[in-house]
C-alpha positions in Angstrom: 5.3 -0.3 -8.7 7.8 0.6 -6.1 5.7 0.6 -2.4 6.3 3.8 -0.1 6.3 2.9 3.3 6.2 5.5 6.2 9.1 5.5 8.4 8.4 7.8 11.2 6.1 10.6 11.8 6.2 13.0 14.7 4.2 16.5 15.5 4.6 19.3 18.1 2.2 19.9 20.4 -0.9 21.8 19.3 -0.3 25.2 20.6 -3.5 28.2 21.4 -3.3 30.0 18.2 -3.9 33.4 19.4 -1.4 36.2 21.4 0.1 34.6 24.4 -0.5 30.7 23.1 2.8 28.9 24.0 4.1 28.4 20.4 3.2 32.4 19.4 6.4 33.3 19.8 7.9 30.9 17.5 9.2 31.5 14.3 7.5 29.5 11.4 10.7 28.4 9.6 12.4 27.6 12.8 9.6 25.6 14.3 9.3 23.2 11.2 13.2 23.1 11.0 13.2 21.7 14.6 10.7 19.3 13.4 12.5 18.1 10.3 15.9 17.9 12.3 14.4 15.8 15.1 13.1 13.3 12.2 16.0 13.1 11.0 18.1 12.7 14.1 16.3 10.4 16.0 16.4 8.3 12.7 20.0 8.6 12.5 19.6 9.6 8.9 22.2 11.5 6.9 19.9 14.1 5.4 22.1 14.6 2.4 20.2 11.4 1.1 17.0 13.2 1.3 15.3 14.1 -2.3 12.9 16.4 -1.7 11.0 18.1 1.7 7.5 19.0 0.4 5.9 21.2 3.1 2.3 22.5 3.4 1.3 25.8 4.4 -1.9 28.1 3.7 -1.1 31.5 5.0 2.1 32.0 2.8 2.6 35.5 3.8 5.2 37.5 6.5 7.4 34.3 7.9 5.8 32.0 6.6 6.0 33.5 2.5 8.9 32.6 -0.4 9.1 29.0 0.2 8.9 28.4 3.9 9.7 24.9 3.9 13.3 25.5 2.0 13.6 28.0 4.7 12.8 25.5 7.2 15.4 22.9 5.3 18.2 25.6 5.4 17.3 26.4 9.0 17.3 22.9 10.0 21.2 22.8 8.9 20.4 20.3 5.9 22.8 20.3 2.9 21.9 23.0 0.7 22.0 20.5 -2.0 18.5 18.9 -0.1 15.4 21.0 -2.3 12.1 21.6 -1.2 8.0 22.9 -1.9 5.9 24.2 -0.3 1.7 23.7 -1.9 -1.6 25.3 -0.8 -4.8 22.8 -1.0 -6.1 25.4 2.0 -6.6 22.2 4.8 -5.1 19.6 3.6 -2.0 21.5 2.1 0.0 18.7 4.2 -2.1 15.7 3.4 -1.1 16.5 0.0 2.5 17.1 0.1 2.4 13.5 1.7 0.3 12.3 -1.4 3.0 13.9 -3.5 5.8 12.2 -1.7 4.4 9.3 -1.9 3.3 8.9 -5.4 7.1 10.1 -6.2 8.4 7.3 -4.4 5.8 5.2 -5.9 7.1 6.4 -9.9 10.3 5.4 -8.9 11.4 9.1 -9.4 12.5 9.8 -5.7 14.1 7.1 -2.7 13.6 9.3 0.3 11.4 12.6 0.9 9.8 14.3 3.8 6.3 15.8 3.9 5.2 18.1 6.2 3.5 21.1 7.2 3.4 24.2 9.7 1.1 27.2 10.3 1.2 29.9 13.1 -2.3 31.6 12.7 -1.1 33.2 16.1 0.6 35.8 13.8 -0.5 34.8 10.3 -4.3 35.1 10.6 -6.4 33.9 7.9 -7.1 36.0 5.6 -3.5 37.6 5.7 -2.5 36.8 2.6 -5.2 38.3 0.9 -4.1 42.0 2.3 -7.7 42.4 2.7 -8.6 42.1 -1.2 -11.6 40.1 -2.9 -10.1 36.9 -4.1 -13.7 36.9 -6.8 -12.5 37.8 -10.0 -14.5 39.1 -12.9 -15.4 35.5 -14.3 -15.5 33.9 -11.0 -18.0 36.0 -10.0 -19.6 35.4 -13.3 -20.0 31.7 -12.6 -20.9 32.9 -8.5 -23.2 36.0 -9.1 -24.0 36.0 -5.4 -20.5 35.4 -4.4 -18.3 32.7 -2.1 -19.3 31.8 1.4 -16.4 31.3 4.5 -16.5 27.9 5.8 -18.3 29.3 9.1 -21.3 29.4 6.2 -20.4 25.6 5.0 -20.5 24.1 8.2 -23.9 25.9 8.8 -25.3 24.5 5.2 -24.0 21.2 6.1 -25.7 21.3 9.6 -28.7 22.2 7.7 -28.8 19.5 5.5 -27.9 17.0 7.5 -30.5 17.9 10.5 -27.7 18.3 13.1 -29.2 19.8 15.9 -26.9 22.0 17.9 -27.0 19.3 20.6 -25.6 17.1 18.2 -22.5 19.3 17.3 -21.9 20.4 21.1 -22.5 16.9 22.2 -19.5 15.5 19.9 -17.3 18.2 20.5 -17.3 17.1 24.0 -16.6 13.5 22.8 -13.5 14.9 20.5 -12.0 16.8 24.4 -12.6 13.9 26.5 -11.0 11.8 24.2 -8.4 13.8 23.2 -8.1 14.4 27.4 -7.4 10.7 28.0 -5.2 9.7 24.7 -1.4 9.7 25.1 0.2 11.6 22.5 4.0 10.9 24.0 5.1 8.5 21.2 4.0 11.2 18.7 4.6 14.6 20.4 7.7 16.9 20.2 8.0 18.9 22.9 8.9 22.7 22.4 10.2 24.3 25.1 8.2 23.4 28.1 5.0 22.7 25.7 4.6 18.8 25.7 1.1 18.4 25.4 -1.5 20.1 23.2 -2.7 23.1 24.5 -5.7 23.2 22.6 -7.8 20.3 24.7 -9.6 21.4 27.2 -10.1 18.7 30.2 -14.3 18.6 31.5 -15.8 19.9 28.8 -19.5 19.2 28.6 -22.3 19.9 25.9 -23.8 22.0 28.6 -21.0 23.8 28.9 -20.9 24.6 25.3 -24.9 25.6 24.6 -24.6 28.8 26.0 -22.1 30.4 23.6 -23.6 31.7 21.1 -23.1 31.4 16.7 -19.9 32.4 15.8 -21.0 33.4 12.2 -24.6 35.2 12.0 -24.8 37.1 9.3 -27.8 39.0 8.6 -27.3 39.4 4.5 -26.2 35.7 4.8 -29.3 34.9 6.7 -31.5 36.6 4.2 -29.5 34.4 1.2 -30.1 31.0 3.2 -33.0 31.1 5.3 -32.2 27.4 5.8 -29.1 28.1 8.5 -30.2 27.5 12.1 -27.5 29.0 13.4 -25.5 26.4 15.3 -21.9 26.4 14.6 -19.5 27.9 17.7 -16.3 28.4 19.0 -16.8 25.3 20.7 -18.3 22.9 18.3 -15.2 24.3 15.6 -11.7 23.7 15.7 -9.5 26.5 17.2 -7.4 28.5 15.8 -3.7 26.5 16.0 -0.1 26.9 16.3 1.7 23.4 14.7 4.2 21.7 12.6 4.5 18.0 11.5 6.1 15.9 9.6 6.3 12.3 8.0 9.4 11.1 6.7 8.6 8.4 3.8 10.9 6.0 1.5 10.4 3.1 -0.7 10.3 0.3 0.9 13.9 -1.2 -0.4 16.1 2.6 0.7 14.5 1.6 4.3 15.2 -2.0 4.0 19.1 -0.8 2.8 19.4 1.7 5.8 17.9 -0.9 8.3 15.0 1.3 9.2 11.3 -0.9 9.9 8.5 0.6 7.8 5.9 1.3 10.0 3.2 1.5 7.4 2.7 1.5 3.8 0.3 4.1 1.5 -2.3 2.3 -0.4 -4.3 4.3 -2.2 -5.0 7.8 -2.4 -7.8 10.3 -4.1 -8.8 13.7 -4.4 -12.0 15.3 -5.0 -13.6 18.7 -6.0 -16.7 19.7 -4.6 -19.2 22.2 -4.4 -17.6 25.5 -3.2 -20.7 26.9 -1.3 -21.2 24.2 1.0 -17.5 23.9 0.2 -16.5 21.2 3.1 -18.6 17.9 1.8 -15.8 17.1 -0.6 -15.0 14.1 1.9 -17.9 12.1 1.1 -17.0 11.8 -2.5 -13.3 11.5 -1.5 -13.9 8.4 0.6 -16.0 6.5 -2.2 -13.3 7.3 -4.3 -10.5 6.0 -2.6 -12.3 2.8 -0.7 -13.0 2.7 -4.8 -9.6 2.7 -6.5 -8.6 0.2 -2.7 -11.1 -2.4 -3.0 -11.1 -2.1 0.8 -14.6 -2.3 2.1 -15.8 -0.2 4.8 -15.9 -2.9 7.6 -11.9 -3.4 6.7 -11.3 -0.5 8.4 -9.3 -0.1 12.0 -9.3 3.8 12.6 -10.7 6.7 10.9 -9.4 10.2 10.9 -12.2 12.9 9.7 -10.7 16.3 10.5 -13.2 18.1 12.8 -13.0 21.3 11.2 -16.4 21.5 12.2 -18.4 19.0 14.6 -20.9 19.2 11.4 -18.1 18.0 9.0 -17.4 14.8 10.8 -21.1 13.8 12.0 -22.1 14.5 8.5 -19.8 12.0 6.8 -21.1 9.6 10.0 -24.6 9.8 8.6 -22.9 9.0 5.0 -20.9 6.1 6.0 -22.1 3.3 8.7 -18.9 2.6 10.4 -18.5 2.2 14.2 -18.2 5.9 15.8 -15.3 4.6 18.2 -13.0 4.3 15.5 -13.4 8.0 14.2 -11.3 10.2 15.8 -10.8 7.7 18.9 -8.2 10.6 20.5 -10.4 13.1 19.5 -10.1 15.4 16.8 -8.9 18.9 15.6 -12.4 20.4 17.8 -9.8 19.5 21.2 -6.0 18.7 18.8 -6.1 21.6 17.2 -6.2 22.6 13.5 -2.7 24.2 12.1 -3.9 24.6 8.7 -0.8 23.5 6.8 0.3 20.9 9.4 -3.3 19.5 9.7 -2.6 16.5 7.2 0.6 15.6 8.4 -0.7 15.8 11.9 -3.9 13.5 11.4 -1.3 10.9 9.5 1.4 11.0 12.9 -2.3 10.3 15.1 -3.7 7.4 12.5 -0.1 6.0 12.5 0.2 5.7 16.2 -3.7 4.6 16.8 -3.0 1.3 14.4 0.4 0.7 16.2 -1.2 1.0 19.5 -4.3 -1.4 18.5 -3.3 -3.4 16.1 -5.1 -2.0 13.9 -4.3 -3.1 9.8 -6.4 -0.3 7.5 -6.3 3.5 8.3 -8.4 6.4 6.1 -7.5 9.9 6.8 -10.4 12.4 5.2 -9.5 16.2 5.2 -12.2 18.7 4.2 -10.7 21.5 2.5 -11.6 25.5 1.3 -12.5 26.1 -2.2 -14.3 22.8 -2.6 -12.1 20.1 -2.3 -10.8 17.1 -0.1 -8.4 14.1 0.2 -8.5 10.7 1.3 -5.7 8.8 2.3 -5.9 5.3 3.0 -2.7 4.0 4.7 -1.6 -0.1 5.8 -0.1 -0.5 8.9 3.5 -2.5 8.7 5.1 -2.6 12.0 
């Protein structure tokens, strides 16, 4: 089988997603074009040779509907001749397109594609698509006779089972900004306009600081349905709402050999999970049995972990799962202080575990992304380089 090797990933910054955040202004297309032309460019690639983009994105509505990522291609002054995708697995949407890539590469069906991703939830809030209509049908409701949950709810089931205490969560959300705070992102980052680091981390954050705000998703009906939530899921132990794009641009390894680019890590195995769609976000836990599974890599094989902080209960739940060293999860923080652009969210993690193995010398990387609906990926990626 034909190995796909990752050439070069980069991201821009993580901007506030909200009115006035630096990248609100942007344009969805035109911030993942700028993206997919620097990876090109500073790879001196003719992107004529390209096969395929395959782009994430969840909120495919306004700018970012009818096949953003073909938009972005065309904008990004590719040959029109260069196609493209864009896919919705909710989170992961970009973890996915770079599964998709890869295992095309891998068939022997494609030489050269990009995966990617981009949201702006500044201006394409979720929920947006949805025009404010119930996405339970008849039989789904049926099958869920007292309805879906948002992941606010998950997170707060999770904590529950678990046992995280809200000191836990707020205490590793200030772990995820003061790592985040002292990582450098250059070799990964870039800049738009006069953004050039992620405006999402915020510098001297402390779990004091954080347990006076209060639940961000009380509910009383929900309350009466689950008298097992605490209440203990905030702004500040969840990712924010994020401005992003990324992108990974991936080959086999004989096209890079041929074009005299050096891999700078190889995919070796991949899996993807369904899970319960009430407590929704545990779909990791599965995921990463599956994938160290199909590997045959064991647990203390691994260099760096990358659990997408959707919520502080997320990650420190798959930490009571798996007994791995908590300095390799998330050692430059996590999407709690990085940010969380939905559909660039996989591609982003992937850029971070890239440059975290490069910088330590670390061999074995697995990404895990937790994802709406009930479902979740795992990546587990070699580094080359």
């Amino acid at each position: 089988m034909t190995t796909a090797v990752i050439v070069d990933a980069i991201r821009t910054p993580s901007g506030r997603g909200k009115l006035g955040g630096a990248l609100s202004g942007e344009n969805p297309v035109d911030l993942l074009a700028t993206v997919l032309r620097s990876l090109v460019s500073r790879n001196d690639l003719d992107p004529a040779i390209i096969d395929d983009v395959i782009g994430g994105c969840v909120t495919q509505s306004g700018q970012q509907a009818v096949n953003v990522t073909r938009n972005a291609v065309l904008a990004a002054g590719f040959p029109e001749s260069v196609p493209a995708t864009t896919i919705d697995r909710q989170c992961g949407s970009s973890q996915q397109a770079a599964h998709f890539a890869a295992q095309s590469v891998m068939a022997g069906v494609n030489d050269v594609v990009i995966a990617g991703g981009v949201e702006l939830m500044s201006s394409h809030p979720i929920g947006q698509a949805t025009l404010g209509q119930s996405t339970m049908s008849p039989l789904l409701r049926e099958r869920y006779p007292e309805g879906l949950v948002n992941q606010g709810i998950s997170a707060e089931l999770i904590a529950a089972r678990w046992r995280l205490e809200r000191d836990d969560l707020d205490a590793f959300a200030a772990v995820s900004h003061a790592r985040a705070a002292l990582a450098d992102f250059s070799s990964e980052i870039l800049p738009i306009g006069d953004l050039r680091r992620d405006e999402t981390i915020r510098p001297g954050t402390t779990a004091d600081g954080l347990s006076g705000l209060p639940p961000a998703f009380f509910d009383e009906e929900i309350a009466a349905q689950f008298p097992e939530i605490a209440w203990r899921v905030t702004a500040g132990n969840s990712s924010p709402l994020t401005d992003g794009a990324s992108a990974v641009l991936i080959m086999s390894e004989e096209r890079a050999a041929a074009l005299g680019l050096t891999p700078r890590a190889r995919f070796h195995s991949f899996a993807v999970v369904g899970s319960d769609p009430i407590e929704m976000l545990t779909g990791i836990i599965p995921a990463t049995h599956r994938v160290l599974e199909r590997s045959g890599i064991q647990l203390n094989q691994l260099d760096s972990v990358e659990v997408n902080e959707a919520f502080a209960s997320v990650a420190l739940a798959w930490l009571r799962e798996f007994p791995v060293d908590p300095a390799i999860v998330n050692p430059r923080g996590g999407a709690i202080a990085l940010g969380h652009a939905l559909g660039s969210s996989g591609t982003r993690l992937l850029t971070t575990l890239v440059n975290q193995l490069e910088t330590t010398g670390g061999r074995y990387g697995l990404q895990v992304m937790c994802e709406g609906g009930g479902m979740a990926n795992a990546t587990l990626i070699e580094r080359l380089a």
